[in-house]
N, C-alpha and C positions, 0 to 999 in steps of 0.2 A: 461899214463897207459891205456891197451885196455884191455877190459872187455868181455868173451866172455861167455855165458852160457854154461850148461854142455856139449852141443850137439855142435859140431865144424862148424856146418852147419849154425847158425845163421850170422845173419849179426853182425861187426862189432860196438862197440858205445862207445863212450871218455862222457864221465862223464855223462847227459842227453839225448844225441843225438844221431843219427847214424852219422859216422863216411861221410856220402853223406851229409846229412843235418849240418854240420859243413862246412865242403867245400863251401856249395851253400851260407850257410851265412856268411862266410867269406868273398867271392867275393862280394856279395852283401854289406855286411856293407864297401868294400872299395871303394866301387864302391859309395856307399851313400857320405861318407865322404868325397870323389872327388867333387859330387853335393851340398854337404852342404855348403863349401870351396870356389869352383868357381862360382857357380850361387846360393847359396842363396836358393837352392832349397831343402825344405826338408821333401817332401814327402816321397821320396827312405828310408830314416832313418825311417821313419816313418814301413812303409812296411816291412822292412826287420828285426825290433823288431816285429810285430804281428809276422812274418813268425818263426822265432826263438822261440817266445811263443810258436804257436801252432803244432810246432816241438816237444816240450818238449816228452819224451818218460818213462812212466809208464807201467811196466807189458807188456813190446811189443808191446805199442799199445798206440799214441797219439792223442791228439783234431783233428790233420787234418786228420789224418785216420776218426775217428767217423764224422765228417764232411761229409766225402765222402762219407762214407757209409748212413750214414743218406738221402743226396741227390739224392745217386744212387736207393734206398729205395722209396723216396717222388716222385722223380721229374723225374729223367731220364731213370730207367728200367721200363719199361711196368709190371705190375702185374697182373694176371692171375689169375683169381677167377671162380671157376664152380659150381654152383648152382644146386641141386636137390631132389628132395626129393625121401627117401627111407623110405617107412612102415616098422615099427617094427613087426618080427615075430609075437609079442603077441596080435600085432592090426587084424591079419588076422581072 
């Protein structure tokens, strides 16, 4: 069942997810299951449950979103702040 909001324009999404973010962890959890299998390795499962958590999609808008934007915010966009002072008319 694909769910699409009023507007036809949005992206696609099957039951939590977008419809990209099912795909990508699909591959991934088979891809896990291959390394958990043959070498015992299982970080990849590991990985690709947090990624599917923070996929989860509420109101259009999931944890890796807010993530991003929080970092792009803290860390990675420059901020621009300008200082100065303006008298109040009633101070003249």
């Amino acid at each position: 069942m694909y769910i699409y909001p009023d507007h036809l324009r949005a992206k696609a999404t099957l039951w939590l997810w977008q419809l990209r973010d099912i795909g990508i962890i699909g591959v991934a959890l088979l891809l896990s299951v291959l390394a958990v299998s043959q070498l015992g390795f299982v970080l990849p499962i590991v990985l690709t449950a947090v990624y599917a958590f923070l996929t989860i999609r509420f109101e259009d808008t999931s944890i890796l979103d807010f993530l991003r934007y929080a970092c792009a915010f803290f860390i990675t966009k420059q901020q621009f702040y300008e200082w100065r002072y303006t008298p109040n008319a009633q101070e003249r």
